[in-house]
N, C-alpha and C positions, 0 to 999 in steps of 0.2 A: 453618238452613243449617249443614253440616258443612266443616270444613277438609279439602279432599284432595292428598297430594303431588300436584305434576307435575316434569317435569322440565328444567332450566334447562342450554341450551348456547350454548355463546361461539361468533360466527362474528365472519373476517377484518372489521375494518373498510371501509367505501368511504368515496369522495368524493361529497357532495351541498350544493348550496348554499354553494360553498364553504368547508365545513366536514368536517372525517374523522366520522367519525360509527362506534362500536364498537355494534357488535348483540349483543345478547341474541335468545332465542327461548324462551316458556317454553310446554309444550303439557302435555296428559293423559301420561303414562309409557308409552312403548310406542306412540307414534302422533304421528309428527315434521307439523311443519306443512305443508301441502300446498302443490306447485308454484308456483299459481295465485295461494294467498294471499299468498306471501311476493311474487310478481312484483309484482302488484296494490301491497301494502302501501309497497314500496321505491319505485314510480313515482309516489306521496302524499308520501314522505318529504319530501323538496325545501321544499312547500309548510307542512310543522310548523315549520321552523329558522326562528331570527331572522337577521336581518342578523349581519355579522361587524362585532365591535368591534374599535377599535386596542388597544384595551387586553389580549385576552384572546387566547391561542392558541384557533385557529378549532376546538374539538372539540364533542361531542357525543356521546351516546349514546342507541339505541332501542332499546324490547321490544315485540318481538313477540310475543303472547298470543295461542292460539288456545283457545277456551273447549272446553267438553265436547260442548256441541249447536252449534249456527247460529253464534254470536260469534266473533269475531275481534278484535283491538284492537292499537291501536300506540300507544306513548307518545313521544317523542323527549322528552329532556332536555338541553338545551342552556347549554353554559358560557358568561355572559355576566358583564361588567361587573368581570372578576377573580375574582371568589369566589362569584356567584349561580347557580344552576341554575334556569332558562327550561322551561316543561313544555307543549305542544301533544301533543292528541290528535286522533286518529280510532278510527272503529269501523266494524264493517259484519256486516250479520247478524241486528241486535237493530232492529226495528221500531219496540218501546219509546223505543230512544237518537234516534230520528232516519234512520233506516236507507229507505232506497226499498223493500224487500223483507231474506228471509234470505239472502240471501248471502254467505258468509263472503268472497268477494274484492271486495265492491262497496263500497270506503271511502267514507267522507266523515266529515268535521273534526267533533269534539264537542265541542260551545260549553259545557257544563260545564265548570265548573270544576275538574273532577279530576285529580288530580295518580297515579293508579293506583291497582290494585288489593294485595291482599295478595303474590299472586305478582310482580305487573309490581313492585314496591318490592324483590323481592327484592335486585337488584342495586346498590340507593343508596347504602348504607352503605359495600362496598366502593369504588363511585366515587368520592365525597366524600372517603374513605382515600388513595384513588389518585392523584386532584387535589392534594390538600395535598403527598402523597410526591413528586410526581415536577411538577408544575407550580409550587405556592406556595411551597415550603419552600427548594429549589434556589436556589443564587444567579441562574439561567439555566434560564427553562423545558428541558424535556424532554418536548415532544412526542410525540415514537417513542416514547419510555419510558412513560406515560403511553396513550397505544392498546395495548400488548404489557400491560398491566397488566391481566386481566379475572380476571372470577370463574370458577373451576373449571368444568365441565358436572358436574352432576350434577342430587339432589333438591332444589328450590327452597326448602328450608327448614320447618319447622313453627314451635312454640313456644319449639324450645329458644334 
């Protein structure tokens, strides 16, 4: 298996599960995710978040992956317990994972244990960044400052 760019862009956060929740979307270069999938993906989101704790500003963050062929994948990461990140997935597409058919917009929850792939991680590093700058570190969360904080759009990363 070879490593291929794709490319990774920031969209506005929403509200789900009473949670803001910032999106990623990371697809092949040149071919953004389609209508259907992203509809499909965001009407599953709901059912990835935990509960909201007292303890933790209610955010979150998801990527959306669309693979090269048939896959589709959504990760939600959810900030829990102050400092933990919470990880539910879905997939659709892949027969393999559990899938009814190829469908890239027919989700359903993967009881694996995976926490994402090489591209879907692209964005952790900076969130973990982001969380500490602008939620832990502050005398006084910052929220807004905190969802305004994403990773640039561009290529999802290599080696370097």
């Amino acid at each position: 298996m070879t490593f291929t760019e794709k490319y990774l862009t920031s969209l506005p956060p929403i509200a789900a599960a009473n949670r803001q929740v910032k999106r990623y979307h990371i697809s092949p270069v040149g071919r953004p995710i389609e209508d259907e999938v992203e509809e499909a993906a965001y009407r599953l989101l709901p059912a990835l978040l935990p509960a909201v704790d007292e303890e933790t500003p209610p955010a979150s963050f998801a990527v959306l992956h669309r693979g090269m062929n048939s896959g589709a994948y959504l990760v939600a990461y959810s900030w829990v317990w102050g400092n933990v990140i919470e990880c539910a997935s879905a997939v659709a597409g892949i027969p393999f994972l559990g899938c009814a058919d190829e469908c890239p917009d027919n989700f359903t929850t993967l009881t694996r244990p995976w926490m994402g792939c090489v591209w879907e991680l692209a964005p952790l590093g900076h969130e973990r960044s982001a969380w500490v700058r602008h939620v832990l570190a502050p005398a006084q969360p910052d929220l807004p400052a905190y969802l305004s904080d994403v990773v640039a759009d561009g290529l999802s990363g290599g080696a370097a």
